[in-house]
N, C-alpha and C positions, 0 to 999 in steps of 0.2 A: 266652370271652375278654372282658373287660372294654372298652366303650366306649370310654372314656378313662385310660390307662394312663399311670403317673409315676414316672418311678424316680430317686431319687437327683438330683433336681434342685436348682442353686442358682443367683442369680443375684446376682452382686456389679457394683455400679455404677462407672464410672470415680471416684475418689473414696474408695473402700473399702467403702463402705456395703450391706453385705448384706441384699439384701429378704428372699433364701430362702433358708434354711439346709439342704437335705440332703430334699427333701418328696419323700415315697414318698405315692402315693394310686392306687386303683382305683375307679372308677366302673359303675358300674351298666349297661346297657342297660333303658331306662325307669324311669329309678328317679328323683326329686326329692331333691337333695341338697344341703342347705343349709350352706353357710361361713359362721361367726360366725367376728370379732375384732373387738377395737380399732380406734382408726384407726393406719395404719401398721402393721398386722399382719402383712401381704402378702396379702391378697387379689385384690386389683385386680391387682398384678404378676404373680400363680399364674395367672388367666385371660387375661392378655395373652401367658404367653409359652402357654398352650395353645393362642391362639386365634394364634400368629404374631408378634402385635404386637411383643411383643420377645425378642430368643434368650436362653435361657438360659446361662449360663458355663457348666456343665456338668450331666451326665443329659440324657435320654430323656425322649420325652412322647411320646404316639401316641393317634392319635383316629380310631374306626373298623377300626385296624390301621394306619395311614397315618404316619411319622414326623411331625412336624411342622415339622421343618428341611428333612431330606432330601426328601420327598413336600410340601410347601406347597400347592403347589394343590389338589390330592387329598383334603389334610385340613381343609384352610379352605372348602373346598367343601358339606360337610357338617355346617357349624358355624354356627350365627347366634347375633349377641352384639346386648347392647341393655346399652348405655354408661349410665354413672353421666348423665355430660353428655349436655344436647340440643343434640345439633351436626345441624340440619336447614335447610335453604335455607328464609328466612323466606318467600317470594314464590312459591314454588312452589305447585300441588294436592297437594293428600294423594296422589289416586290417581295422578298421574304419580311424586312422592318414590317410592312404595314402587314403580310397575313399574320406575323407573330403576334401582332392587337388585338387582331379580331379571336384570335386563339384566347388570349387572356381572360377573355369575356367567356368562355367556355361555348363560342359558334363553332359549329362544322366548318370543315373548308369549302369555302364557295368561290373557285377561281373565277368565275364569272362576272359578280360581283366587284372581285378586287380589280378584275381588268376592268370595269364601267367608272369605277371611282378614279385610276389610275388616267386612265381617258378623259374624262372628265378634269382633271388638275393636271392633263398636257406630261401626263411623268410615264407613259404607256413606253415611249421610246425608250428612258431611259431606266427600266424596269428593271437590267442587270448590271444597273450604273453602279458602282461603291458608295456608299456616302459620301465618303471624304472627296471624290471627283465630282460632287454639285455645287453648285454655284450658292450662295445665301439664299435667293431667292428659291431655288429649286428644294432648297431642303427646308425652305416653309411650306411648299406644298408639299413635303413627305410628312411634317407635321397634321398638317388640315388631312392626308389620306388619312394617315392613321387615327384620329380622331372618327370619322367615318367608318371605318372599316368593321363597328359592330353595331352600323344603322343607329344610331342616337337617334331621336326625338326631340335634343334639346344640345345646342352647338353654344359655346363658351368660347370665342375667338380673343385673347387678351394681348393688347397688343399685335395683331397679326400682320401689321406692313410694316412692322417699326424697321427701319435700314433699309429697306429698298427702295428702289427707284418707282419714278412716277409712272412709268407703263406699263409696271408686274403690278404695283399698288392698284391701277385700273381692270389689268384683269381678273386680281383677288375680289372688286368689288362683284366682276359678271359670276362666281364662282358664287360668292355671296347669294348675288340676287338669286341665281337658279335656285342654290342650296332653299333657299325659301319657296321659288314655286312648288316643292317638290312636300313641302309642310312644314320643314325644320325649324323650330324656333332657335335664332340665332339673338346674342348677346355679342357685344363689342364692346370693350375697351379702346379705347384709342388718346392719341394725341392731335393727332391731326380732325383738326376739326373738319375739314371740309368731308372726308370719311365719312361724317355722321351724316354731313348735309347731304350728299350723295346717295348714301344708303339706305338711311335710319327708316323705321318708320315712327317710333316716339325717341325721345330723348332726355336720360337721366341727369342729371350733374352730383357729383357727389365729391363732399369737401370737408374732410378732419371728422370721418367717418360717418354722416349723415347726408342724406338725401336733400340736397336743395329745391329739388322741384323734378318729377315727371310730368311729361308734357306732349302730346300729338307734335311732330318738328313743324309740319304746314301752319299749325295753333300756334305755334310758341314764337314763332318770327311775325306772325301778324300778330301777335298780341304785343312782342316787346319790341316788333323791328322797328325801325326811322329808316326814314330817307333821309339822303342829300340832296341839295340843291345847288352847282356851281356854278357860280355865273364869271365865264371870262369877261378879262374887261380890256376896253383899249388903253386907260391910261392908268397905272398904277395907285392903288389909295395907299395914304400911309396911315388913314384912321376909317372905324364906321363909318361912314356920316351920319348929322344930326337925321333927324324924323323917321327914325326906324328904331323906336322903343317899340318892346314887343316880338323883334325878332331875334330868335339865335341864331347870330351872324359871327363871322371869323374870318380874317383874312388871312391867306393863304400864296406862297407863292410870289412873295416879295410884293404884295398888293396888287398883283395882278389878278384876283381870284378872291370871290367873296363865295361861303361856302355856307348856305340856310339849311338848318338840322329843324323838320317837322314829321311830328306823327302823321302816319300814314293812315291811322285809324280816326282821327279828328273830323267833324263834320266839315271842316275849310282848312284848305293847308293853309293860306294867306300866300300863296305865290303868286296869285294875280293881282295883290295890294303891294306885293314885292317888288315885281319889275316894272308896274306903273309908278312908284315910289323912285325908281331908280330913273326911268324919265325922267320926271320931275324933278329930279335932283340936276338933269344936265349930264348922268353918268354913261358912258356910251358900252353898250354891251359884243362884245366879239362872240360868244355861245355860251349855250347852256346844255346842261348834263345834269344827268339825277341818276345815283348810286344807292344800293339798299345794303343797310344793315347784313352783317353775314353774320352767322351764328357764333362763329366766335368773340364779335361786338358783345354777344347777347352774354355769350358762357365768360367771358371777362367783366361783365357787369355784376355778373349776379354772385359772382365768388368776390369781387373787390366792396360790394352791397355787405356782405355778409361777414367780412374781415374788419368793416367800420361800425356793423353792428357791435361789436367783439371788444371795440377799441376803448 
């Protein structure tokens, strides 16, 4: 049975305005599962209404088995979310913010705990820091403590690096990965794609409140990725040349730079009819390089696919 279960869900605003259109999704038990969109995609509304925050107009949502309407306490019990916003009492200590969460859940006090979590997201030190004396970065990790702080089952990270720098964003992904050896099923929103490509273990896309495709991430880039092919040159083209119908070819780089876009999944790239072709031609080659598709290649295709479907 799937962790987190979504049937047929949508939610339409007083207004008209449909965030979700019809989202079926199953989730993992441990599994890191990354939602890409736009902004306005519905993401943020997807995990509000699994996390309670708001009812859905209609479908099912269940987490752990627990409905999320009918059962509410049961299923928000075993869920901890860490908000795009840092909505944190600036005056308070770290380590009181995060026991007073676990309080909320109706836990005993377990200082133990709270120091392993606090250890764990590096904030052990700064345990009678004030709020308002951390850094941005420091006060997302008092978010992710508090989220933690009554053992979840099922981690809700929405947006969790947005503004920080590239060396906290690296070590929220090791916090990440642990949080998963340990069983936690985590969910991510993000912008940053590379995030997912890092992290993920499948990956959702979702766009004007429907689900474009989940997908294994290892699966979904050999199935949709390309290669490049660039072949420097010694003397600048200013067109294809003839005898190369058949290839997609592009010059790049003021003609210095012929760049072949081939599926990787094709029984024959054609790159060895390619640079025998370019002998032939008399063309003299300075090097070659082959670049792969990155997932944001892929999550830009299949949202600007689906916008021309629309058109």
């Amino acid at each position: 049975m799937p962790m987190v279960e979504i049937r047929d869900v949508f939610k339409t605003y007083d207004g008209g305005f449909q965030a979700l259109g019809g989202v079926n999704l199953d989730i993992k038990e441990g599994e890191i599962l990354a939602l890409l969109g736009p902004n306005g995609a519905g993401k943020t509304t997807l995990i509000s209404a699994i996390c309670g925050i708001t009812l859905p107009t209609s479908g099912t949502i269940t987490v752990g088995g627990h409905d999320v309407v009918e059962r509410y306490r049961q299923a928000r019990s075993i869920v901890g979310l860490v908000p795009q916003e840092i909505t944190l009492e600036p005056f308070e200590k770290v380590i009181n913010t995060v026991r007073f969460s676990r309080g909320l859940f109706g836990l005993p006090r377990d200082d133990a705990r709270i120091e392993s979590i606090l250890r764990k997201l590096s904030l052990w030190d700064k345990r009678d820091t004030p709020i308002r004396a951390l850094s941005g970065g420091m006060k997302r990790r008092v978010l992710i403590a508090k989220a933690l702080s009554h053992e979840p089952r099922v981690l809700f990270l929405d947006e969790p690096t947005a503004g920080v720098d590239v060396e906290l964003r690296r070590d929220m992904w090791d916090i990440v990965n642990e949080l998963k050896a340990d069983g936690v099923t985590i969910i991510l929103t993000t912008h940053y794609i590379e995030e997912a490509e890092a992290i993920a273990d499948r990956v959702g896309v979702i766009d004007k409140g429907q689900i474009l495709l989940v997908e294994e991430k290892d699966s979904l880039m050999n199935r949709m990725g390309h290669k490049e092919l660039r072949v420097e040159l010694d003397e600048p083209l200013t067109e294809v040349p003839g005898g190369f119908d058949g290839f997609d070819l592009r010059i790049e780089r003021d003609g210095k730079a012929l760049v072949y876009s081939y599926d990787t999944s094709a029984e024959r790239t054609g790159i060895a009819r390619l640079m025998a072709g370019l002998t032939d031609a008399g063309i003299a080659v300075r090097d070659v390089s082959t670049v792969q598709n990155s997932l944001e290649d892929i999550f830009v295709g299949l949202v600007s696919a689906k916008q021309e479907d629309e058109a």
